[in-house]
Biopython code that builds the backbone (N, CA, C, O; Angstrom):
import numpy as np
from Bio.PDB.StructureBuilder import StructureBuilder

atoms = [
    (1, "UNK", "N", (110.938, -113.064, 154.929)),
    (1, "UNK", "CA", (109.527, -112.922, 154.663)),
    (1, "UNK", "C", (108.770, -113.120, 155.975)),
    (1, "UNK", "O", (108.979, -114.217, 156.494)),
    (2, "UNK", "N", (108.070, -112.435, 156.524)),
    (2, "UNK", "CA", (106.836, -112.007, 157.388)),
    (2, "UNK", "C", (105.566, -112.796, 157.268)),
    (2, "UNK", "O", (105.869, -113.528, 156.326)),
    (3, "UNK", "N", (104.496, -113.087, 157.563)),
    (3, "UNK", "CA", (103.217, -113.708, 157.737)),
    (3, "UNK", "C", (102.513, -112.301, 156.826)),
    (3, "UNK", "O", (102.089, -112.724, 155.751)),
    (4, "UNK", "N", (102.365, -111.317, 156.922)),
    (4, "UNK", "CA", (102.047, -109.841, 156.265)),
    (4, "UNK", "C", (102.650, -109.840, 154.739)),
    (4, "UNK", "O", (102.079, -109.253, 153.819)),
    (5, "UNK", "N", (103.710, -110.472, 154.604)),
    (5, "UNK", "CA", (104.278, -110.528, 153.414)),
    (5, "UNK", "C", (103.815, -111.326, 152.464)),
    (5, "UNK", "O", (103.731, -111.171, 151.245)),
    (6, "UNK", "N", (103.484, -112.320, 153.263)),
    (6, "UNK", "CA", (103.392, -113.633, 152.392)),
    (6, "UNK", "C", (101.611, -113.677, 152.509)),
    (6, "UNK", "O", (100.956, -114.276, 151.656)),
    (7, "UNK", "N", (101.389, -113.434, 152.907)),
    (7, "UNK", "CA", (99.737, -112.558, 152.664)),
    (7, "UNK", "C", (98.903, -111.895, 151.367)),
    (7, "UNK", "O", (97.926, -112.203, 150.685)),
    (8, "UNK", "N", (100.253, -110.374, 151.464)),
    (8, "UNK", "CA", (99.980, -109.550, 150.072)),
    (8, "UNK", "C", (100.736, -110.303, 149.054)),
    (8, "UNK", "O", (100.369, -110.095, 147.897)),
    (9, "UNK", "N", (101.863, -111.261, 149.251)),
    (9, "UNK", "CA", (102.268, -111.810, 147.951)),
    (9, "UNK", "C", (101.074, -112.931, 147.184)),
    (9, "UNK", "O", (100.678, -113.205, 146.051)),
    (10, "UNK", "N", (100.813, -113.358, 148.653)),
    (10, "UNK", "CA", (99.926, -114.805, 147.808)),
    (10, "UNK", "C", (98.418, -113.714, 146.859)),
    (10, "UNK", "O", (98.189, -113.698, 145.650)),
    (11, "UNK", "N", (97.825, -113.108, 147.749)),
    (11, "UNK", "CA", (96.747, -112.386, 147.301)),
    (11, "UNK", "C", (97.182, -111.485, 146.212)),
    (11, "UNK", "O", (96.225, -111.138, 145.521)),
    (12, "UNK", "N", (98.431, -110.946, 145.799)),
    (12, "UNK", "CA", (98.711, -110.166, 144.608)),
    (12, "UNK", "C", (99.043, -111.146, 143.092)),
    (12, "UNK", "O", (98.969, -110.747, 141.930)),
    (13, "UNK", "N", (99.353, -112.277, 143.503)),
    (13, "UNK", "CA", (99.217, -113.271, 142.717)),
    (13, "UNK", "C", (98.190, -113.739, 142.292)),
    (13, "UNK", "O", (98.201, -114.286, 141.189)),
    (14, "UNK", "N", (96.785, -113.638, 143.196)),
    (14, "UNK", "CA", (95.226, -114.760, 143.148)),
    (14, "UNK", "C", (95.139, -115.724, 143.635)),
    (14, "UNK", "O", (94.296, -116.602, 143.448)),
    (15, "UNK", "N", (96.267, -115.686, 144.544)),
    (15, "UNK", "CA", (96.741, -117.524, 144.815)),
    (15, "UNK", "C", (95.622, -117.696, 146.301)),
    (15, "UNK", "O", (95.315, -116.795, 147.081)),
    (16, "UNK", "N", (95.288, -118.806, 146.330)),
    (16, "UNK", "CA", (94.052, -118.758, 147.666)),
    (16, "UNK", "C", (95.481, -119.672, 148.554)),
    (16, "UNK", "O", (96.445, -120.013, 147.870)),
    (17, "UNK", "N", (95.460, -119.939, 149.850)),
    (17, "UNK", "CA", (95.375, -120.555, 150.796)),
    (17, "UNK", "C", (96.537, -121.959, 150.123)),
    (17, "UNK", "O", (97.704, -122.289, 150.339)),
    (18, "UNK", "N", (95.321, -122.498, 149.170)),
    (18, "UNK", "CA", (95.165, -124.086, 148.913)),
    (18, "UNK", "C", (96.924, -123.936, 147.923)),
    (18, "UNK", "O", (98.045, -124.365, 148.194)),
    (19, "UNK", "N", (96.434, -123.201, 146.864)),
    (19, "UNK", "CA", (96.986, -123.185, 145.714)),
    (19, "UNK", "C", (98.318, -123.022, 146.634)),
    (19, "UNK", "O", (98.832, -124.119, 146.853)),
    (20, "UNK", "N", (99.113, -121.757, 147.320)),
    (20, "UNK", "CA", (100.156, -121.526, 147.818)),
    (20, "UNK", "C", (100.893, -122.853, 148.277)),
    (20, "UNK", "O", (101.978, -123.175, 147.793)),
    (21, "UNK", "N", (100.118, -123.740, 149.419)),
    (21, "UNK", "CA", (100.492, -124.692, 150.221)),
    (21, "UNK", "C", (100.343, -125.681, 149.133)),
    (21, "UNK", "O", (100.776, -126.546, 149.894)),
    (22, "UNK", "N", (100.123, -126.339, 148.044)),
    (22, "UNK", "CA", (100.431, -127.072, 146.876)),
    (22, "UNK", "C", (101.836, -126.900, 146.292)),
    (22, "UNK", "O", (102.822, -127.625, 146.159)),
    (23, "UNK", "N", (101.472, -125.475, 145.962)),
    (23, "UNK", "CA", (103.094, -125.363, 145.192)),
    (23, "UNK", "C", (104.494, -125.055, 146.166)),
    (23, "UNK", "O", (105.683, -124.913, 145.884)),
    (24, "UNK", "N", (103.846, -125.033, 147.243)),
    (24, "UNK", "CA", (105.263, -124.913, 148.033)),
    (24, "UNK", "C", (105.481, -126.465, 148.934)),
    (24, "UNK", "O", (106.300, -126.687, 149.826)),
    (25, "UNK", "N", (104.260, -127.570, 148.246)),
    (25, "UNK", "CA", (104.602, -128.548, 149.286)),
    (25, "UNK", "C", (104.524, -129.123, 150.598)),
    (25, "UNK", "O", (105.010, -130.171, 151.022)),
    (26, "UNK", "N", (103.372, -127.682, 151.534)),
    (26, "UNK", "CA", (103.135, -127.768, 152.479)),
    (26, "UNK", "C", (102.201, -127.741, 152.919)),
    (26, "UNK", "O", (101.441, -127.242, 152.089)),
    (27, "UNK", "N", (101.567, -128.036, 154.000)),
    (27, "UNK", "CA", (99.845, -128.045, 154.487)),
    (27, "UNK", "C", (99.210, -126.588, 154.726)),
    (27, "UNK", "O", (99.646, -125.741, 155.506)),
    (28, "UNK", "N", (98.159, -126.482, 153.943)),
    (28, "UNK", "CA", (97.523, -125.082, 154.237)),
    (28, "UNK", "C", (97.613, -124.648, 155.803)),
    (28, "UNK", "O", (97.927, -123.513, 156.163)),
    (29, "UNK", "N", (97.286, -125.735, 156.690)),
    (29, "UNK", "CA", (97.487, -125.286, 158.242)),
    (29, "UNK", "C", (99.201, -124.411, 158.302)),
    (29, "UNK", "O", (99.309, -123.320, 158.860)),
    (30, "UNK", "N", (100.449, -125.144, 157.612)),
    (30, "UNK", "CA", (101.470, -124.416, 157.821)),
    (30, "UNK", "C", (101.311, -122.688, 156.931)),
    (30, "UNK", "O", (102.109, -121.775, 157.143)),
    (31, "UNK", "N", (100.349, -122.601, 156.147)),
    (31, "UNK", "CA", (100.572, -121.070, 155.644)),
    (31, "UNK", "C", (99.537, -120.333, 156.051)),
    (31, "UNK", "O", (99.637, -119.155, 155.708)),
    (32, "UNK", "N", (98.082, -120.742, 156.975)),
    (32, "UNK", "CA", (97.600, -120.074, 157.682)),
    (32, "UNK", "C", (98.534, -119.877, 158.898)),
    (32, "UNK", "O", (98.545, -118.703, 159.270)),
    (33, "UNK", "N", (99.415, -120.807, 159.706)),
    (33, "UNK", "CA", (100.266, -120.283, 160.636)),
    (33, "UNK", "C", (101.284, -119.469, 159.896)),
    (33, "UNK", "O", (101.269, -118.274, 160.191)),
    (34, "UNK", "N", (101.863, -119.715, 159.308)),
    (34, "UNK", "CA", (102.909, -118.185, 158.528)),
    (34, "UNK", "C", (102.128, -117.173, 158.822)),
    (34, "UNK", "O", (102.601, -116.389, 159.645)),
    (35, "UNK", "N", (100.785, -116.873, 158.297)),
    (35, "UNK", "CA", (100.322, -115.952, 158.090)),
    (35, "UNK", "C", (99.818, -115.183, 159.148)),
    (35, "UNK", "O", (99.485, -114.014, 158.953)),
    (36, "UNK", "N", (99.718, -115.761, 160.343)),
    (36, "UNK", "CA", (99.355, -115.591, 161.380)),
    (36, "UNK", "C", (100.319, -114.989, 162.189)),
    (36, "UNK", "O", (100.074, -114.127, 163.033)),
    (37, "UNK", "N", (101.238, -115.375, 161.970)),
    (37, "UNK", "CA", (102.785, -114.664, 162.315)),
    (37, "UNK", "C", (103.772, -115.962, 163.311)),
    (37, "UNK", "O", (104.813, -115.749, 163.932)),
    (38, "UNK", "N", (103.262, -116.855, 163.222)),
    (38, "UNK", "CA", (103.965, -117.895, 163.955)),
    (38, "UNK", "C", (105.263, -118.318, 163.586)),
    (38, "UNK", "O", (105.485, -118.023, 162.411)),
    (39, "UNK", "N", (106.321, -118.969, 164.207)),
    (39, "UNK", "CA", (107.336, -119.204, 163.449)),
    (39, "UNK", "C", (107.152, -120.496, 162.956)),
    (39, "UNK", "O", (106.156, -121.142, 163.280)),
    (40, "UNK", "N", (107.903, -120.887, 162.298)),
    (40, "UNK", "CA", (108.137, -121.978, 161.003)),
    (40, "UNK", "C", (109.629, -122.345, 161.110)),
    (40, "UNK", "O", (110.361, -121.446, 161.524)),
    (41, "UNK", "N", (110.104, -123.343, 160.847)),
    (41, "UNK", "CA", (111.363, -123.668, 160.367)),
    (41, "UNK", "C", (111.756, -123.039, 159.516)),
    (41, "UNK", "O", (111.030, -122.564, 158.642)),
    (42, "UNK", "N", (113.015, -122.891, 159.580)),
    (42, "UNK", "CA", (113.679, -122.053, 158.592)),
    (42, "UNK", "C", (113.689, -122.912, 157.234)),
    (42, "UNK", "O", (113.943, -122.164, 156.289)),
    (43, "UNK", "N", (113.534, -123.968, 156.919)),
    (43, "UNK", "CA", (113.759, -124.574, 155.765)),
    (43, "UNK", "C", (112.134, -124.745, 155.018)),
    (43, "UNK", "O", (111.708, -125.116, 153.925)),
    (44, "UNK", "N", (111.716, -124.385, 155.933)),
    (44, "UNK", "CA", (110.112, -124.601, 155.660)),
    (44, "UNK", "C", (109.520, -122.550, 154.990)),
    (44, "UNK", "O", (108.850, -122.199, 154.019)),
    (45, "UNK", "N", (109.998, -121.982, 155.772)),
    (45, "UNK", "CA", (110.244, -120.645, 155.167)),
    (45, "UNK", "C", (110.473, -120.375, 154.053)),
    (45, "UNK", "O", (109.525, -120.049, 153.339)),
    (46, "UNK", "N", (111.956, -120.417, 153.450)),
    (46, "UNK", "CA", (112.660, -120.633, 152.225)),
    (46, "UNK", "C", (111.889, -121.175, 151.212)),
    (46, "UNK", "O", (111.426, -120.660, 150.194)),
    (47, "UNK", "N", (111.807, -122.630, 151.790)),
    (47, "UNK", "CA", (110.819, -122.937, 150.310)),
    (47, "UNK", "C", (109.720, -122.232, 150.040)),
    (47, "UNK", "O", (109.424, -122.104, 148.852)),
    (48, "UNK", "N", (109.087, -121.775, 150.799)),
    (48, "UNK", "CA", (107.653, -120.834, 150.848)),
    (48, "UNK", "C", (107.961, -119.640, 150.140)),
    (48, "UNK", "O", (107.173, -119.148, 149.333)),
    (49, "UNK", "N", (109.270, -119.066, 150.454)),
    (49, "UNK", "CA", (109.643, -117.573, 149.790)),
    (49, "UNK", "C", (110.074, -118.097, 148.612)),
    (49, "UNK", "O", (109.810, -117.477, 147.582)),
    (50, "UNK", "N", (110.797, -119.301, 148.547)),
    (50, "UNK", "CA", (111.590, -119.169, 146.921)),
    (50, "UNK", "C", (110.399, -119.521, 145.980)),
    (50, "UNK", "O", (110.438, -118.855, 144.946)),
    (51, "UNK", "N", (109.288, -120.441, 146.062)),
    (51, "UNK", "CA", (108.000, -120.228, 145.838)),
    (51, "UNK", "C", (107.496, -118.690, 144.993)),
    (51, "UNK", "O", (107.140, -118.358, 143.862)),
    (52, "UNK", "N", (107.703, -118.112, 146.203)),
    (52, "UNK", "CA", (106.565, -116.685, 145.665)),
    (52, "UNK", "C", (107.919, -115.822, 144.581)),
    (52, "UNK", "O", (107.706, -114.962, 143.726)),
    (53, "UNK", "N", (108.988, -116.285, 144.903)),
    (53, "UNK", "CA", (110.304, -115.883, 144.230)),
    (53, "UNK", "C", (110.031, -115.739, 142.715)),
    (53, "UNK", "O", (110.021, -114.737, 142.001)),
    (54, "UNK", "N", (109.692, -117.765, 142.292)),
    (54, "UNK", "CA", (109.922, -117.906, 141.059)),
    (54, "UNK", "C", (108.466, -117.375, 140.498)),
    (54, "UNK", "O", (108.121, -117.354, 139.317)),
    (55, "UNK", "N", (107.847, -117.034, 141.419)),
    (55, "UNK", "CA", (106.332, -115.894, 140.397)),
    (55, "UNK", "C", (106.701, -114.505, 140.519)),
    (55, "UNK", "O", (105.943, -113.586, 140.210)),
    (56, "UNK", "N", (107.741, -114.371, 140.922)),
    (56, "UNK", "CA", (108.226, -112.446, 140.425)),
    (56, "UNK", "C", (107.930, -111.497, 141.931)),
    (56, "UNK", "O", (108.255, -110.311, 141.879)),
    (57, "UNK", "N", (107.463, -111.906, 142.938)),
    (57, "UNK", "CA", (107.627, -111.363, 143.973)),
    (57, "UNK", "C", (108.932, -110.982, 144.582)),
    (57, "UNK", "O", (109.727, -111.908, 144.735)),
    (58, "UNK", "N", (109.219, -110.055, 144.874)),
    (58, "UNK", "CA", (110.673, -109.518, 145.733)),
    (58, "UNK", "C", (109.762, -108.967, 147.117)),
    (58, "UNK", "O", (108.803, -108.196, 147.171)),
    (59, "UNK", "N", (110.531, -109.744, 148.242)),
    (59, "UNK", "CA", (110.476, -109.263, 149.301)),
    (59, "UNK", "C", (111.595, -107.802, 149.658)),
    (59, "UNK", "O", (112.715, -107.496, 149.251)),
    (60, "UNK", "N", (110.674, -107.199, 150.559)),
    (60, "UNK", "CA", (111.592, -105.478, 150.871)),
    (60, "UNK", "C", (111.611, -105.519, 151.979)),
    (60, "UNK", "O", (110.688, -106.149, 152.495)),
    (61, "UNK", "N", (112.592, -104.918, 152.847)),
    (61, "UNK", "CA", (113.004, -104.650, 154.011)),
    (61, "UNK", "C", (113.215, -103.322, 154.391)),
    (61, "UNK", "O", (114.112, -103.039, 153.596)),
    (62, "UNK", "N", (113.012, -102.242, 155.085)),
    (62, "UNK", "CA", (114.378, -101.091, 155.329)),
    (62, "UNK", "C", (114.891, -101.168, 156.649)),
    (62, "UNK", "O", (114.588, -102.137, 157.346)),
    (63, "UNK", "N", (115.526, -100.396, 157.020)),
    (63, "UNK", "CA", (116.372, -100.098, 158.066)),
    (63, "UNK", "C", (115.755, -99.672, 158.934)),
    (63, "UNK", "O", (116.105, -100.027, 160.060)),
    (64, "UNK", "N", (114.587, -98.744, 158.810)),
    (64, "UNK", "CA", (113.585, -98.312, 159.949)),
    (64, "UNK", "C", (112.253, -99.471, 160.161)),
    (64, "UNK", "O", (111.123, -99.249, 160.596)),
    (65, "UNK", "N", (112.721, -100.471, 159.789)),
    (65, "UNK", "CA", (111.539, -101.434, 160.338)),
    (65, "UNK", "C", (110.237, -101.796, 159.057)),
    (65, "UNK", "O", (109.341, -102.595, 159.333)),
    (66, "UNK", "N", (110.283, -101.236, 157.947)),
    (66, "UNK", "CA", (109.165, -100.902, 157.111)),
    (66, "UNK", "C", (109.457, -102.289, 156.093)),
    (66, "UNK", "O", (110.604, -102.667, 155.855)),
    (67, "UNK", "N", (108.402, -102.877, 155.617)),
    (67, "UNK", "CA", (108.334, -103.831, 155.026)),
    (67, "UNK", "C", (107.190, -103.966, 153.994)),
    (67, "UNK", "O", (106.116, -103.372, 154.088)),
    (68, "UNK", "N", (107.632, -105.042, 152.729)),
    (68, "UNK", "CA", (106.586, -104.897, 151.979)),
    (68, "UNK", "C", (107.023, -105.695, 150.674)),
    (68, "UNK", "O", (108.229, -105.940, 150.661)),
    (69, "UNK", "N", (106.370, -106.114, 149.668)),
    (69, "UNK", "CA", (106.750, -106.964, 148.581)),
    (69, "UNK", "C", (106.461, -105.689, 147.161)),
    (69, "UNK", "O", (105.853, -104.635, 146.975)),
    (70, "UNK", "N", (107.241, -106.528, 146.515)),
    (70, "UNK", "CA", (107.507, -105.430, 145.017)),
    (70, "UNK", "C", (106.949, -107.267, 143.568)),
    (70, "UNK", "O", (107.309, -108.444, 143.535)),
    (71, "UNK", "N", (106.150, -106.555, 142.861)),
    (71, "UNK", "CA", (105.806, -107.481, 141.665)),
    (71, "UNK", "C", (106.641, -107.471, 140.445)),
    (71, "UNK", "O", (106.647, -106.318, 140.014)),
    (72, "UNK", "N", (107.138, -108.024, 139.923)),
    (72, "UNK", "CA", (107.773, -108.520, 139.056)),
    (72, "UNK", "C", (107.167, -108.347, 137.718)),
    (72, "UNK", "O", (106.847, -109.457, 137.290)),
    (73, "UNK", "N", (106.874, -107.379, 136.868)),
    (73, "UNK", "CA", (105.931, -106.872, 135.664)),
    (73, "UNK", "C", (105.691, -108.106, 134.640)),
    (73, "UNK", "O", (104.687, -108.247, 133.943)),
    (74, "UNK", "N", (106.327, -108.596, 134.667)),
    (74, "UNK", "CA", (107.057, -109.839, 133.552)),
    (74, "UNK", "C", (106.481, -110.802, 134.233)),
    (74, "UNK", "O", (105.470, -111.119, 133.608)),
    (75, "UNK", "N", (106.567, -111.296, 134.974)),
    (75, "UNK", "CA", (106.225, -112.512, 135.967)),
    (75, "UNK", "C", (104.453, -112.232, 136.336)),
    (75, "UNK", "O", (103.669, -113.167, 136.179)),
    (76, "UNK", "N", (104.065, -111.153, 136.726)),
    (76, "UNK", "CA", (102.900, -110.969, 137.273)),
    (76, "UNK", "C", (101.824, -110.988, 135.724)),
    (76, "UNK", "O", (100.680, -111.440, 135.761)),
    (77, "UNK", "N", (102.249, -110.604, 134.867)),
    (77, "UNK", "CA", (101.663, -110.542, 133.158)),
    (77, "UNK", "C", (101.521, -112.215, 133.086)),
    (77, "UNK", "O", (100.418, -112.743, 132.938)),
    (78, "UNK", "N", (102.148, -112.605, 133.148)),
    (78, "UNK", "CA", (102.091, -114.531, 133.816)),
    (78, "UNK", "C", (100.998, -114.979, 133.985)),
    (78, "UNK", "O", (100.006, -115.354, 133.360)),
    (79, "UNK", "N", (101.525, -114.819, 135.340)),
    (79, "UNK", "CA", (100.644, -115.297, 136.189)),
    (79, "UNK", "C", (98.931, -115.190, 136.057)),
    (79, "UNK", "O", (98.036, -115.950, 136.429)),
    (80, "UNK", "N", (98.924, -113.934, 135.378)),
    (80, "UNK", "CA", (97.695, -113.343, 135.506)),
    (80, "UNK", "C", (96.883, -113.803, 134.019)),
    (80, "UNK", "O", (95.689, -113.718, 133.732)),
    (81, "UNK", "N", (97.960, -114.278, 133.280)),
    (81, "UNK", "CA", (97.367, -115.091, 131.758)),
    (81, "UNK", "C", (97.223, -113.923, 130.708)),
    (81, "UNK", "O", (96.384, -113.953, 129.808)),
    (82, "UNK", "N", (98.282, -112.696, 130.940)),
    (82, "UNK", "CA", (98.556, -111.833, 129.861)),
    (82, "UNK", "C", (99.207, -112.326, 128.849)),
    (82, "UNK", "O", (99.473, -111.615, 127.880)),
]
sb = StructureBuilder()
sb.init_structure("model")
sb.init_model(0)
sb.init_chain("A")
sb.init_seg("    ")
for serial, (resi, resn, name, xyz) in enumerate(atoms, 1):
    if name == "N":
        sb.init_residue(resn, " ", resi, " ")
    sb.init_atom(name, np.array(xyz, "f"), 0.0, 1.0, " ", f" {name:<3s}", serial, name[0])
structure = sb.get_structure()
């Protein structure tokens, strides 16, 4: 997961800033730096992605460099109080 990723995941969720860095345990300063593109510990990462994980986000990758998150229909109906 990318700073770009974890951007459109938190915002495709509704999640502000605050809410993200609550449920992942960490200080909003660490997910404005994610987001910013800074690095992070790798263990500090993980929890941040497995986070946006268990709300139905899939991170995407390809081979030519292209990146981007996919929503979870089931999970996002959730979240959203469907």
């Amino acid at each position: 997961m990318n700073g770009v990723q974890c951007k459109l995941a938190r915002v495709a969720l509704g999640w502000g800033v605050r809410q993200l860095a609550e449920t992942a345990n960490v200080s909003t300063q660490t997910i404005s730096r994610l987001e910013r593109g800074e690095q992070l510990r790798a263990s500090t990462l993980d929890g941040v992605r497995q986070v946006f994980e268990a709300a139905g986000i899939e991170f995407q990758w390809s081979e030519g460099g292209d990146f981007g998150i996919m929503i979870k229909k089931s999970h996002a109906m959730i979240s959203a109080g469907v």
